[in-house]
N, C-alpha and C positions, 0 to 999 in steps of 0.2 A: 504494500500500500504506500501511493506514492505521503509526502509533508502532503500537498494540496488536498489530499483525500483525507488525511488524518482529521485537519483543520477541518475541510467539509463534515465530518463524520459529526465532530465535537460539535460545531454549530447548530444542526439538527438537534441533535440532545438539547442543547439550549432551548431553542425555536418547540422541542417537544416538551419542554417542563411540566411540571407543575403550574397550574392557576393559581395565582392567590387570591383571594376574596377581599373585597372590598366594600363595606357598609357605604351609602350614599344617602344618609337619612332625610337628608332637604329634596331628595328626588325620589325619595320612597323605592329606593332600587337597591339592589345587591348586585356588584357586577366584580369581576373580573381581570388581575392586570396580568398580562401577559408577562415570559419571562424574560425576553429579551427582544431587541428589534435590529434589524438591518443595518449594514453600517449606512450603508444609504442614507435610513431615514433618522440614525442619529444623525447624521452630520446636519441634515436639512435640519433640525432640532439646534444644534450647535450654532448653525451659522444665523440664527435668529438669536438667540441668545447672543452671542458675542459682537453679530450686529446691532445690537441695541435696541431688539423688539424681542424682550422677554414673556411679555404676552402672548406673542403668536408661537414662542419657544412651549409655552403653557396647554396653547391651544392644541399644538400639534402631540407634543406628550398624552394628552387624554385621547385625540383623536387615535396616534400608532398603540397603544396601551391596553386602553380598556375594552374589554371583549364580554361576550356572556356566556353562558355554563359553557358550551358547546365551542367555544373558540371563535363564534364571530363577531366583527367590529360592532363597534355601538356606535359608532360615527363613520361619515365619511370626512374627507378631504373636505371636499364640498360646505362640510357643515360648520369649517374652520370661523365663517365670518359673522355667522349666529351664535358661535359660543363665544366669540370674539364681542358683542354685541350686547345679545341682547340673554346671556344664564352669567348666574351671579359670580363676579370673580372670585369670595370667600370661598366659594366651592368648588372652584378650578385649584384656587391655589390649594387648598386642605386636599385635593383630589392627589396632584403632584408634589404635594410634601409625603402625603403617604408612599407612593411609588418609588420618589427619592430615597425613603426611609429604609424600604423593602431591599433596595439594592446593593450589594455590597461597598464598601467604600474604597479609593481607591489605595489605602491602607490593604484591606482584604485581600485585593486584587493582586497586589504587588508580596504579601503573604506576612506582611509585618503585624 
């Protein structure tokens, strides 16, 4: 098995994790965050963030993220500029502190 296959291999395991659960009491919803996402769609995540539109860095978090029992999205893309808009940012951000919280730090990562 070539490194590229190995990498590929691990990924999947990620991408297959575990759900974690997620209470959303202001939306009367139980949902879902995924265990990891794309590098892709972190960096699209990233380059909002360090662009200087953490909000859209927020919006798209919830958007790549949160899924139901079954693994599908709760949002689309699409639906970027109605959370953006017009659902409560307390609940965006308590949404994405929780997911932040979920993930390891990059302490963890690095194995300190």
């Amino acid at each position: 098995m070539s490194i590229l296959e190995k990498a590929q291999s691990h990924y999947k395991g990620l991408l297959n994790g575990d759900l974690r659960p997620i209470s959303i009491p202001e939306w009367d919803t139980e949902a879902f965050i995924k265990p990891s996402l794309s590098l892709q769609r972190l960096g699209e995540i990233m380059e909002c963030a360090n662009g200087g539109n953490p909000a859209e860095a927020m919006a798209l978090t919830v958007i790549y993220r949160l899924v139901d029992a079954e693994g599908k999205p709760l949002f689309r893309k699409s639906d970027k500029m109605e959370l953006l808009k017009s659902v409560s940012p307390d609940v965006i951000t308590n949404i994405v502190t929780e997911i932040n919280a979920l993930d390891p730090s990059s302490e963890d990562v690095e194995g300190n």
